[in-house]
C-alpha positions in Angstrom: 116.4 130.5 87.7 115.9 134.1 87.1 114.7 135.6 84.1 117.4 138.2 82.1 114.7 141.0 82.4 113.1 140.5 86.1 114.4 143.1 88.5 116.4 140.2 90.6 118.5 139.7 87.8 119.3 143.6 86.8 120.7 143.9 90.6 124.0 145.7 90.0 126.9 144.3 92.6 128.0 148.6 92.7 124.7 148.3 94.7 126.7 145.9 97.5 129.5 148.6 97.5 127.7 151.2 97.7 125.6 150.0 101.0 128.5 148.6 102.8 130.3 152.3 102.4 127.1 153.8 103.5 127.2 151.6 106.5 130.5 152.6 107.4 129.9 156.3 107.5 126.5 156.0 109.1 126.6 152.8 110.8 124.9 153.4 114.6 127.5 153.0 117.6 125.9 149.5 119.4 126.9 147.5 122.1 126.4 144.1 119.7 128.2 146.1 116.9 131.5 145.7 118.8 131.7 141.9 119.1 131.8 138.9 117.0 130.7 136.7 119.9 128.4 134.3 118.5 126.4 134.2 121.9 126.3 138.1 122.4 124.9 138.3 118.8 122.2 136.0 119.9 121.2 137.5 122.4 120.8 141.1 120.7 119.3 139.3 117.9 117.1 137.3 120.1 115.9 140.2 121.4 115.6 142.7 118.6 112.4 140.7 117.2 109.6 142.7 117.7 111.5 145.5 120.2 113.4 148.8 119.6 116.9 149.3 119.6 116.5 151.9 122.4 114.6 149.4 125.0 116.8 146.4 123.9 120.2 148.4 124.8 119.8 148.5 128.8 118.3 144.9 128.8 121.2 143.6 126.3 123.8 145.1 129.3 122.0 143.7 131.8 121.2 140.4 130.3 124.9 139.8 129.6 126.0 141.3 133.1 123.8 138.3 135.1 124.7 135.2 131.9 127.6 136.6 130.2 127.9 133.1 128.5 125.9 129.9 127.7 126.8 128.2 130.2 125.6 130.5 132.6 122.6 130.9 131.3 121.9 127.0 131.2 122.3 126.8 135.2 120.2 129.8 135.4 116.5 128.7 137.1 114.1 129.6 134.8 112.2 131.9 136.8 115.3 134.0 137.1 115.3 134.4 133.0 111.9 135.1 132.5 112.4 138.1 135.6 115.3 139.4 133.8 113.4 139.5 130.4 110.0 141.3 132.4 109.1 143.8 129.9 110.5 143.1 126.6 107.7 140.8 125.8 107.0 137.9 123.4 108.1 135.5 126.5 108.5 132.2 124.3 112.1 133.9 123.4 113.1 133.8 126.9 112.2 130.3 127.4 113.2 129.2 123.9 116.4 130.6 124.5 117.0 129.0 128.3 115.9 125.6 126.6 118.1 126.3 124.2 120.9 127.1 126.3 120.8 123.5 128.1 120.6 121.4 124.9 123.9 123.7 123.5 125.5 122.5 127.1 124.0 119.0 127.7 124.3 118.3 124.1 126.9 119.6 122.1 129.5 120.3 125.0 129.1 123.7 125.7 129.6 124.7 122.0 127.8 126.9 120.1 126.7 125.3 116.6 128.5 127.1 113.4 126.5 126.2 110.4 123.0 127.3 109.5 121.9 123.6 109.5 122.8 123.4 113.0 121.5 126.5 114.5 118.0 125.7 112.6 117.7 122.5 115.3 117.8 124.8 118.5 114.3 126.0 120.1 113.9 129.5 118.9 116.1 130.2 116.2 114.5 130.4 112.7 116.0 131.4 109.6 116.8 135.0 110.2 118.8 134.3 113.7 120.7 131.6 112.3 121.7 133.8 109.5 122.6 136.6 111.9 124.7 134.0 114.1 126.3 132.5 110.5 127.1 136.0 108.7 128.1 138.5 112.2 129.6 136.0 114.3 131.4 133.5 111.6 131.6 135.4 109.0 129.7 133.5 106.3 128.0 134.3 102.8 124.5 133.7 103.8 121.5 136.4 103.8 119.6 136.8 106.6 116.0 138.8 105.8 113.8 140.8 108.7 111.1 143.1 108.5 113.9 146.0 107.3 115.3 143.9 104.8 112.1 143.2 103.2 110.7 146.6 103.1 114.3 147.5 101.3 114.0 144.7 99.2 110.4 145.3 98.1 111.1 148.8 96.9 114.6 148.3 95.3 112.4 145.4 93.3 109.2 147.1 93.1 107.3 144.1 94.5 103.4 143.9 94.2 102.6 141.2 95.6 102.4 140.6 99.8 105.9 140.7 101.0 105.1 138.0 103.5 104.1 135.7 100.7 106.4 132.6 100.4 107.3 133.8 96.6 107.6 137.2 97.8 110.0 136.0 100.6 111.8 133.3 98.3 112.8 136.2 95.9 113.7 138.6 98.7 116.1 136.2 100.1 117.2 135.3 96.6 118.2 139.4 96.3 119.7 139.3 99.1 122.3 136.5 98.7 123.5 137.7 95.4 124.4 140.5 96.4 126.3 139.8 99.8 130.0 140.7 98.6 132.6 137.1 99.8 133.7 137.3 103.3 131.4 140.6 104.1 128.4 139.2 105.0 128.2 140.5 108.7 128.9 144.1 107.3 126.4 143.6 103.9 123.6 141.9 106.1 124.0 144.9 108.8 123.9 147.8 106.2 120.6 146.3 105.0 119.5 146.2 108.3 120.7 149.7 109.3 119.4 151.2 105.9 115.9 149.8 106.4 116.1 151.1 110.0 117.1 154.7 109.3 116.5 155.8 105.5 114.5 153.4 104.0 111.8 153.6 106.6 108.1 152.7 106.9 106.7 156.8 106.4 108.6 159.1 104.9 111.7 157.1 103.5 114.7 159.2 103.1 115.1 158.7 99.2 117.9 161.4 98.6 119.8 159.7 101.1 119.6 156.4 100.1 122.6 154.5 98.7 120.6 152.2 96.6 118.9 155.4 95.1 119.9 154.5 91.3 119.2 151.1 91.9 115.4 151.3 93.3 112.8 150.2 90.8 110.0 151.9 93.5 111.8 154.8 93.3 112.6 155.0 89.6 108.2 154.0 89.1 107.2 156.3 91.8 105.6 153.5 94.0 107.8 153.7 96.9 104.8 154.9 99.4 102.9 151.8 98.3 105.5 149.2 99.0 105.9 147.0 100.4 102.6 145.2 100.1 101.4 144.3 103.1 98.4 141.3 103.7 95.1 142.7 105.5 96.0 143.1 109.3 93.8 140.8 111.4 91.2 142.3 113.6 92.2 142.1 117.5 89.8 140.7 119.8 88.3 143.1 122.6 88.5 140.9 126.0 87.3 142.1 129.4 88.9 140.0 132.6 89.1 140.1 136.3 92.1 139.9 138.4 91.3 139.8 142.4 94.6 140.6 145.0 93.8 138.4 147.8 94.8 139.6 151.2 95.6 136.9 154.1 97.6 138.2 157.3 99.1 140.6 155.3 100.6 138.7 152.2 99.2 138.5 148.5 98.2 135.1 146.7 99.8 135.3 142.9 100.0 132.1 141.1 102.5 130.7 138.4 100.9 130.1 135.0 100.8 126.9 133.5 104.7 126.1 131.4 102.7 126.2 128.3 100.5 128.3 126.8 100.2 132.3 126.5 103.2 133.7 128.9 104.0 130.5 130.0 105.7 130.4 133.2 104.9 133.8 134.7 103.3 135.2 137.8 99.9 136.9 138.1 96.9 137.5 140.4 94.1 135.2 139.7 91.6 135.9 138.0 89.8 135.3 134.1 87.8 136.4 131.4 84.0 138.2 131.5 81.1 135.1 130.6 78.5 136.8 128.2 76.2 139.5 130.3 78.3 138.8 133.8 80.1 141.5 135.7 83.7 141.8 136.5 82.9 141.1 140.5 80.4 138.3 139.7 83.7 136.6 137.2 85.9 137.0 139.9 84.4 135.1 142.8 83.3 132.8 139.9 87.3 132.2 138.6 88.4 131.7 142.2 85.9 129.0 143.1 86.7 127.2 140.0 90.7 127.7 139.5 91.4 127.4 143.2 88.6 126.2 145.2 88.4 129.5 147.2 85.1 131.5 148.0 86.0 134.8 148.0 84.3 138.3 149.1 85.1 140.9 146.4 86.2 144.4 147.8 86.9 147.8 146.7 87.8 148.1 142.8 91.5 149.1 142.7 91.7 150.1 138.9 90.9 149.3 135.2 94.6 148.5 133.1 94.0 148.5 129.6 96.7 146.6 127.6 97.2 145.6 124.0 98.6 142.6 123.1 99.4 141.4 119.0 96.3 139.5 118.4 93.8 141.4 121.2 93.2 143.7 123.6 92.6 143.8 127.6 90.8 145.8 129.8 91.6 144.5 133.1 89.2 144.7 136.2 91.3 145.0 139.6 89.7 144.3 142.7 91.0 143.9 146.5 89.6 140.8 148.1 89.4 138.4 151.1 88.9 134.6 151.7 85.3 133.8 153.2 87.2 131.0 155.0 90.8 132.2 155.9 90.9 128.3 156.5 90.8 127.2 153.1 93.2 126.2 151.4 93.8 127.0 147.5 93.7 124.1 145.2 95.7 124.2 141.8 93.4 123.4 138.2 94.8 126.4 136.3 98.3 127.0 137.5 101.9 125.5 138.6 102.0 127.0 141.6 100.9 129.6 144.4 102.8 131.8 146.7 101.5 134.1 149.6 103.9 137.0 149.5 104.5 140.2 150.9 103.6 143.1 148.5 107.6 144.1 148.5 108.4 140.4 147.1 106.7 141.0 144.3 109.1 142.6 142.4 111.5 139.8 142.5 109.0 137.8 140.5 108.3 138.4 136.5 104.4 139.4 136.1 103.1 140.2 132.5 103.1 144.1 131.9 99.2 144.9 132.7 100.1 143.1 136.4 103.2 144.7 136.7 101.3 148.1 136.5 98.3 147.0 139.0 101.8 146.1 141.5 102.3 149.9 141.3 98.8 150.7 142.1 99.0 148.1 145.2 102.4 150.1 146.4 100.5 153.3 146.2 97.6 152.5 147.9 99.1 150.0 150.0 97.0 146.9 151.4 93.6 148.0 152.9 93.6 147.6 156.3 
């Protein structure tokens, strides 16, 4: 229960009113905004973790042009998901969402589940997209809390204590569900969102504007700039690799990753990290002999792609290179599969970003001769 004098329980409900008429002046004109689908909100909300509104818009279109319903998506080939999803990142949605896909069809008939219960059991769906699918699509009372809602919710309660702490998220939630007015959920849920996303933002938080103005303890104590309170960010790890493009008669060798793992399921050029005190040449002929069983004669450098990912950081080492025995033939230890393709079948397949950006080097320079 909530104590009379803790800032969850003076939470006014002209605060609920006051959001869902902001929302309705202000609200942003997008595409998921003018369905109640359950599947079309799951995909936006699928792919709104972690990416901008502006980059999910075009994919959202196209996803839905190519598997406008579950079913569809289901038959789809797996490869032909992850090349659809090639750039939005954070793969393990794509394939959590095709898996899910086939259960929902193999299943449960084609159905899309309609309680939160439910939706919790599918690959990929936590708390938050089951509370998206619940509150937008069926209407119901239940809160659904993201990284907008919190920051809101950590100054309108004037939290100090890490907002991604269990209490901290228990209480937000809490907030959250109190206030969501019967039968408006999907409206409530979306002003949060919306007010996080364009007033009540990380710098420079639009205060004036703000409907819950009276209502923010942060504001009221003058510690808005400090919350929320956010953990220490974990350092990101500095890794150097080597990625060789192996020429044969004209085609390239790329190789399938492994179905589990990091990007799990994508195409890239071989390759690995840097051993202690060995350079990038010397790793590359080193990963070939021991991924594929190939000697290999290391060539011109074709560039250094530097690329952050959430937890480290890559500075890839791109080299050109040829078989010492065109004879040989590759043998799989680190992959689920090889392909010798021509450099213009290479964009029909989805690579991680850093390899999509050596492909553009190899169509400018085009193969050596």
């Amino acid at each position: 229960m909530t104590a009379d004098n803790s800032p969850l329980a003076r939470l006014s409900p002209d605060l609920s009113q006051s959001l869902l008429d902001w929302f309705a002046a202000h609200a942003r004109d997008l595409p998921w905004r003018k369905t109640t689908n359950p599947y079309a909100i799951w995909v936006s909300e699928i792919m709104l973790q972690q990416t901008q509104v502006v980059m999910v818009i075009p994919y959202y279109h196209r996803w839905l042009d190519r598997f406008p319903n579950v079913g569809s998506l289901a038959m789809a080939p797996l490869d032909d998901v992850l090349k659809l999803w090639e750039g939005l990142g954070y793969y393990s949605r794509a394939r959590n969402f095709h898996k899910a896909s086939q259960i929902i069809v193999e299943e449960l008939q084609g159905k899309i589940p309609e309680t939160y219960k439910e939706l919790l059991k599918l690959p990929g769906i936590g708390a938050y997209t089951a509370g998206a699918i619940c509150s937008i699509a069926f209407n119901q009372d239940i809160p659904l809390v993201d990284a907008n809602v919190k920051r809101v919710f950590a100054r309108i309660l004037d939290m100090d204590k890490p907002v991604e702490q269990s209490a901290s998220l228990r209480e937000i939630r809490e907030a959250a569900q109190s206030l969501i007015p019967p039968g408006q959920a999907g409206a409530f849920n979306q002003g949060l969102m919306e007010l996080g996303a364009l007033v009540c933002t990380t710098k420079n938080p639009h205060c004036l504007e703000c409907p819950a103005n009276g209502h923010c303890l942060a504001k009221k104590r003058q510690t808005v700039d400090s919350r929320p309170v956010l953990a220490p960010r974990k350092k990101t790890r500095a890794l150097e690799v080597s990625a060789g493009v192996l020429v044969r008669d004209g085609r390239i060798l790329v190789q399938k990753r492994l179905p589990k793992g990091l990007m799990a399921g994508l195409w890239e050029f071989p390759g690995g990290k840097l051993d202690p005190e060995e350079s990038p040449e010397q790793a590359l002929v080193r990963e070939f002999a021991e991924e594929l069983e190939i000697d290999i004669v290391c060539g011109k450098k074709i560039a250094v792609i530097q690329h952050a990912y959430t937890r480290f950081r890559v500075r890839l080492h791109t080299f050109w290179s040829t078989m010492k025995n065109p004879g040989q033939k590759p043998v799989l230890h680190a992959a689920e599969e090889i392909r010798w393709v021509l450099p213009e079948e290479l964009d029909g397949l989805a690579f991680p970003s850093a390899d999509r950006r050596l492909i553009q080097k190899i169509v400018e320079e085009g193969i050596p001769a």
